[in-house]
MARVO-951095 format. One record per residue (C-alpha): residue number from 0; chain; x, y, z. Coordinates in nm, 4 decimals. Each point is the difference from the previous one (the first is absolute). Example, Ala and Ser with C-alpha at 12.3 -4.5 7.8 and 13.67 -1.06 7.14 Angstrom:
residues 2
   pos   unit       east      north         up
     0      A     1.2300    -0.4500     0.7800
     1      A     0.1370     0.3440    -0.0660
***
This chain:
residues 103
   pos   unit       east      north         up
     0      A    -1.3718    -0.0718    -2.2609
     1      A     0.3622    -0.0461     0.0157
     2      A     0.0319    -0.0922     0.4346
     3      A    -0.2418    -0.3278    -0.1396
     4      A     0.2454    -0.1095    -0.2686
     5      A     0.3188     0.0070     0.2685
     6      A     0.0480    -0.3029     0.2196
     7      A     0.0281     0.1143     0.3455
     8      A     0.3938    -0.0656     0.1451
     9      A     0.0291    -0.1036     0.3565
    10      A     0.3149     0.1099     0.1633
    11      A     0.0913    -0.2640     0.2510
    12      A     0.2858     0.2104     0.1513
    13      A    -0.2162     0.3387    -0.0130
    14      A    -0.3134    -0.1926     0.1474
    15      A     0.2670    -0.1864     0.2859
    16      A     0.1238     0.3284     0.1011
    17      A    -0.3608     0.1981    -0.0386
    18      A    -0.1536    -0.2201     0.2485
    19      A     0.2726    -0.0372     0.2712
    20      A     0.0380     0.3747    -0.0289
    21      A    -0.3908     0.0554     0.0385
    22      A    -0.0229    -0.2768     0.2940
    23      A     0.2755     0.1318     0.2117
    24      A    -0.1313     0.3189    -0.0344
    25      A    -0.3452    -0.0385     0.0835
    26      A     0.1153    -0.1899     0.3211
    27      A     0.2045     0.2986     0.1096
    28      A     0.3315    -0.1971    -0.0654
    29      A    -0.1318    -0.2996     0.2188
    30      A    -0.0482    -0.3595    -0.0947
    31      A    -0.2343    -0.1621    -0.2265
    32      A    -0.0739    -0.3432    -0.1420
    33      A     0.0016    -0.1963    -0.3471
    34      A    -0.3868     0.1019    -0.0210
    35      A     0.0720     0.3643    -0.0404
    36      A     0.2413     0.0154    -0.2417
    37      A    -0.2298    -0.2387    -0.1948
    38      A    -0.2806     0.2359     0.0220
    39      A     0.2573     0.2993    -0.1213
    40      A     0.1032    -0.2199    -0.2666
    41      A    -0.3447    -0.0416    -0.1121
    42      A    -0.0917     0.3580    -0.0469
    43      A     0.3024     0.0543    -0.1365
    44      A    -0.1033    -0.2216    -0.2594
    45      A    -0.3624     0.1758    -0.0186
    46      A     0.1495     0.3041    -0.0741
    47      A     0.2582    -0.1352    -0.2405
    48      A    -0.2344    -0.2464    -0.2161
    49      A    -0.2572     0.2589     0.0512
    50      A    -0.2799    -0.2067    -0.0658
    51      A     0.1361    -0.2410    -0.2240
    52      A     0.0127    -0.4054     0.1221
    53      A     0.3026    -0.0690     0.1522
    54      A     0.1028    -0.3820     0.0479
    55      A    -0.0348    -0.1585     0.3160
    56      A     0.2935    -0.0084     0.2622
    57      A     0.1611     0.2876    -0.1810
    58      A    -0.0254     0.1736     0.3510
    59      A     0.2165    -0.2988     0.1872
    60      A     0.3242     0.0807    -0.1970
    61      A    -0.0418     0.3792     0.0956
    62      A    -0.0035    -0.0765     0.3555
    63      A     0.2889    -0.2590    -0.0059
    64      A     0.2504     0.2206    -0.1844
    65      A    -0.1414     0.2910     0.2595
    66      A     0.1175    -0.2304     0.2983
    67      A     0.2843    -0.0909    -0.1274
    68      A     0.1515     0.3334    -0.0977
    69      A    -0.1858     0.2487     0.2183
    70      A    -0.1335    -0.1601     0.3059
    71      A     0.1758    -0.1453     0.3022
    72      A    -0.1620    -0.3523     0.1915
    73      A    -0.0016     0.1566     0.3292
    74      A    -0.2337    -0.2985     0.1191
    75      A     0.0166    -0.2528     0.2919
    76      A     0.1699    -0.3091    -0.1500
    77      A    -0.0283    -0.1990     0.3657
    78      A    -0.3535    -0.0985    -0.0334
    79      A    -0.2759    -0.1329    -0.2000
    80      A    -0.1729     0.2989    -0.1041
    81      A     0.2879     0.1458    -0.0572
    82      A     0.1277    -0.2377    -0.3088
    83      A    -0.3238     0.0251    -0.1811
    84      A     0.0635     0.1957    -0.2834
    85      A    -0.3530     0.2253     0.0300
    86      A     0.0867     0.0730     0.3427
    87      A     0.3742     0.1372    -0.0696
    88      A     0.0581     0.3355     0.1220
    89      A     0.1809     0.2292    -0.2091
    90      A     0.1481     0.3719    -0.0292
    91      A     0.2057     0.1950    -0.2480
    92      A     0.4049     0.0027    -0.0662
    93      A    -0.0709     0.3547     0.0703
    94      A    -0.0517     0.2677     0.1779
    95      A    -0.2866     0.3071    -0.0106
    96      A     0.3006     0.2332     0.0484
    97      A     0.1323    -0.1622    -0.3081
    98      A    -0.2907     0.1142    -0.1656
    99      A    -0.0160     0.3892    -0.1886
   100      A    -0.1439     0.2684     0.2383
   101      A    -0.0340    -0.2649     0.2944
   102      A     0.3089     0.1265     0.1740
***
C-alpha cells in the first residue's frame, strides 16, 4: 500500500488556521478559550496522521501559531483568573461577514 510507505506531513500554518477557523465558527463568531482550539488542533491531527502515531505536543505548536496569527486576547488582564493562561478568553481577527456566503 502506497498511503503506509508516505510519512504523514503536518501543516502547522494549515492546522493554525483550520482550528481557529473551525472554533470561531462553531461559537457563532463569539469567544473561546486555549482548550478549544487545542481540541480542533487535535482532530485536525486525527484526520491528518490518520491513524498513524503522532509525537507528543505536536498539537501545542498548532495552537500557538493559531493565537498568534488568527486569534485576538480579548481577556480580562485586571485579575487573577484572568492572567492564567487556560482561562484566557479569545476570538478571531475576523469577522463572519468576512467569511464566503456569511454576508
Amino acid at each position: 500500500m502506497i498511503r503506509a510507505r508516505v510519512a504523514a506531513v503536518v501543516d502547522i500554518a494549515l492546522a493554525a488556521v483550520d482550528a481557529a477557523a473551525t472554533v470561531f465558527v462553531m461559537n457563532d463568531g463569539g469567544c473561546f478559550h486555549r482548550r478549544h482550539l487545542l481540541a480542533e488542533a487535535r482532530r485536525h491531527l486525527v484526520l491528518v496522521l490518520r491513524g498513524r502515531r503522532r509525537d507528543s505536543g505536536l498539537d501545542d505548536p498548532i495552537v500557538a501559531a493559531a493565537i498568534s496569527a488568527h486569534c485576538l486576547d480579548i481577556g480580562e488582564s485586571k485579575t487573577v483568573r484572568g492572567l492564567e493562561v487556560g482561562c484566557r478568553l479569545y476570538t478571531a481577527r475576523w469577522s463572519l461577514s468576512d467569511l464566503p456566503g456569511r454576508r
